[in-house]
Each structure stands twice: as structure tokens, then as C-alpha cells.
C-alpha positions in Angstrom: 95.0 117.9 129.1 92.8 119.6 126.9 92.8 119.4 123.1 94.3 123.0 122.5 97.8 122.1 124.8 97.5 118.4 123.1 97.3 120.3 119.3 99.9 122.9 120.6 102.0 120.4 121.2 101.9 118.3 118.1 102.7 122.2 116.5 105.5 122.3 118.4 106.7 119.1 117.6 106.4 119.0 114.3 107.9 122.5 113.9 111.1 121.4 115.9 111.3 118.4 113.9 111.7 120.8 110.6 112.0 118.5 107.1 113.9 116.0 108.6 110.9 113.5 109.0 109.6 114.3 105.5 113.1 113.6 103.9 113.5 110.2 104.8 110.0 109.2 103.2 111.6 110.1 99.8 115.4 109.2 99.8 116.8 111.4 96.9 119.1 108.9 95.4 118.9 110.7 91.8 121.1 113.7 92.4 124.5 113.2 92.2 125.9 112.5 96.0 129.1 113.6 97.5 130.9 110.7 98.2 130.4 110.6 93.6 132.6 113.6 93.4 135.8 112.0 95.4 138.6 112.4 93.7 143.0 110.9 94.1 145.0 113.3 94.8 148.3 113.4 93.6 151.3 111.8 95.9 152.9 113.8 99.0 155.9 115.3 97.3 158.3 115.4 100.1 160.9 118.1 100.4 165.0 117.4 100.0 166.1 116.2 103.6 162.7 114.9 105.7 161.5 111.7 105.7 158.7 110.5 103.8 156.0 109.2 105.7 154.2 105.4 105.6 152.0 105.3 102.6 151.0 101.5 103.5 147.7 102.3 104.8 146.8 105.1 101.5 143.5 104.6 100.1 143.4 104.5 96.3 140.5 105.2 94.4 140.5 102.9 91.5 139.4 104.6 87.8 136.0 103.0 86.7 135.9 103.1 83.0 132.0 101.8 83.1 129.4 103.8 84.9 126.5 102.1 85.1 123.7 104.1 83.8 121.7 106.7 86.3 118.5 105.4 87.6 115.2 106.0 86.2 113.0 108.7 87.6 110.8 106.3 89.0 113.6 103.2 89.4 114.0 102.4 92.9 117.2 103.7 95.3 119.7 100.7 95.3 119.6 101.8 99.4 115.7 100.5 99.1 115.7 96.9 99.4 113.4 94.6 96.9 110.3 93.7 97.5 110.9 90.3 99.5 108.3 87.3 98.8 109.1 84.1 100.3 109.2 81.4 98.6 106.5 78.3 98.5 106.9 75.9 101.3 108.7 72.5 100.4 105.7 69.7 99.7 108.6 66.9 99.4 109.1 67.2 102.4 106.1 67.1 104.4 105.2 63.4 103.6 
């Protein structure tokens, strides 16, 4: 293969990708999301005559009265894990 097809096709493949590689170096966490705007609606209001159906399984959003507060500009995504650093071996126990 010669270096033009092998730079043609790291062009190609990096076109055809599009942002989506970039995107997921930098999570935007600091926007508000879509699953924040969910909202209850209000109960099926059945008519006269028809049964009502089986509201066992209805998911209720509960009211939060405490947000916590928005992240920093440059305060980690709570989907980015902490730093992990293990901790210092046991020297009791090695004697």
C-alpha cells in the first residue's frame, strides 16, 4: 500500500466517523440533559362507562425540594469516576 491510499484512508475514516469520536473525549455534563426536563403528568381521566386501566406498574416521579447545586466549570461529570489510588499494603500482616 502506498502512503497516499494509507492517508486516503485515515481521511475517509475520520470523515465517516464525523464528531462522534471527539464528543466522548469531553462528556458535556454541564448543560441541562433531557432526562432533567421529565415531568408527571396528570392521571388518565377515564370517560363515563370504560374501564380504567391497571395503574400498579405507573411510574411516579417524586418532587425534589433540594437540587443540589450545578457543577463547576471545571468540577468533574459525576459519570467520570475518581481518581482511584489503592491503598498501602497491610504490614501486620506480613510477619
Amino acid at each position: 500500500m502506498s502512503l497516499a491510499r494509507i492517508l486516503m484512508l485515515a481521511a475517509a475514516g475520520t470523515l465517516m466517523s464525523g464528531c462522534h469520536l471527539f464528543t466522548k473525549l469531553n462528556p458535556d455534563c454541564h448543560t441541562r440533559q433531557e432526562y432533567q426536563r421529565a415531568a408527571s403528568s396528570p392521571p388518565l381521566k377515564v370517560p363515563p362507562g370504560l374501564d380504567s386501566p391497571n395503574t400498579a406498574g405507573a411510574l411516579v416521579i417524586p418532587a425534589v425540594s433540594d437540587a443540589p447545586p450545578p457543577p463547576g466549570p471545571k468540577d468533574a461529570c459525576y459519570d467520570v469516576p475518581p481518581r482511584y489510588k489503592p491503598a498501602p499494603p497491610n504490614k501486620a500482616a506480613s510477619g
